[in-house]
N, C-alpha and C positions, 0 to 999 in steps of 0.2 A: 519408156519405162515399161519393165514386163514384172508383174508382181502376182505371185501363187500361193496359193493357203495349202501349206502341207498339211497341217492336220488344227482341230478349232473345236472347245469348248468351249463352256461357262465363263471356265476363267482363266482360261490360255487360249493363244493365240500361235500359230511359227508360220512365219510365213517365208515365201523366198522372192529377193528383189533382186532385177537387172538392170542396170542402165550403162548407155554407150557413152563413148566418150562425149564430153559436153553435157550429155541430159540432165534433167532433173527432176527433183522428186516434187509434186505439187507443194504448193505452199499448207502447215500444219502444226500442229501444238504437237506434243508426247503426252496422252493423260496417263501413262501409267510406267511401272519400270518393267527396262528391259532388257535381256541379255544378246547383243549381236556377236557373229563369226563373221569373220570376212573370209571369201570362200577365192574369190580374184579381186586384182587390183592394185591401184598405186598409190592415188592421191584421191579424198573428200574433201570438196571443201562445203562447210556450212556455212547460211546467207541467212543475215536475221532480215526477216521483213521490212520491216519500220525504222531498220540505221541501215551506216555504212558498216556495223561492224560484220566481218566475214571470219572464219579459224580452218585454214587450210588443215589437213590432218594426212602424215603420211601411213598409206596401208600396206601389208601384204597378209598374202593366206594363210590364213591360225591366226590373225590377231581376232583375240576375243574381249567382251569387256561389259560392264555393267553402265548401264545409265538408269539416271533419274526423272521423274517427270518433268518436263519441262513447257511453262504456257505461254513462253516468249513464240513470235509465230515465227517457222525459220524454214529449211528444206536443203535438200542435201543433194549434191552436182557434182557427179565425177568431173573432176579436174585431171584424170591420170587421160595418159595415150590407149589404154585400154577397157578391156569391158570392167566395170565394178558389178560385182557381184556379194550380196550380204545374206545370213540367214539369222531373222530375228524372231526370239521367243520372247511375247510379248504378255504380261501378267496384268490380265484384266481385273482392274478395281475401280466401279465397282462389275460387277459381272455381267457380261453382253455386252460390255461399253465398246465404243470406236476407241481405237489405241491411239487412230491418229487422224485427228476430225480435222478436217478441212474449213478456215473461215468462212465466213458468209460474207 
């Protein structure tokens, strides 16, 4: 996974994520909401931690979309044949928070 801070205040965040096919994103909460683009790609699938439940999700470039926070611990795994590629603006609350803290 290759992930860059395009640009990073107070109380935003945009950052940009890669991963090949197969990889994934460490295991992680969502403490705050956040708007993704998908920039490449086919298929997401998200993995909750602690079940079997999984939500394949299919992508391509220009899908945009809002999410909520979420403290189910979960992480996200290209499932497509090619690179996935995301650009997410993340709205820190409260301010300076980890958007996406990783369990202990």
């Amino acid at each position: 996974m290759r992930r860059e801070t395009i640009t990073e205040r107070s109380d935003l965040l945009i950052r940009r994520m890669v991963l090949d096919p197969g990889e994934a994103m460490p295991w992680h909460t969502d403490t705050c909401h956040r708007f993704s683009v998908v920039v490449r790609g086919e298929r997401l699938r998200i993995e909750y931690r602690h079940s079997d439940e999984s939500v394949e999700v299919p992508v391509h470039p220009g899908l945009a979309d809002w999410d909520a926070p979420d403290d189910r611990v979960h992480r996200g795994v290209n499932a497509g044949s090619g690179v996935y590629e995301e650009i997410v603006t993340f709205y820190l609350d409260p301010e300076g928070s980890d958007p996406q803290p990783e369990p202990a």
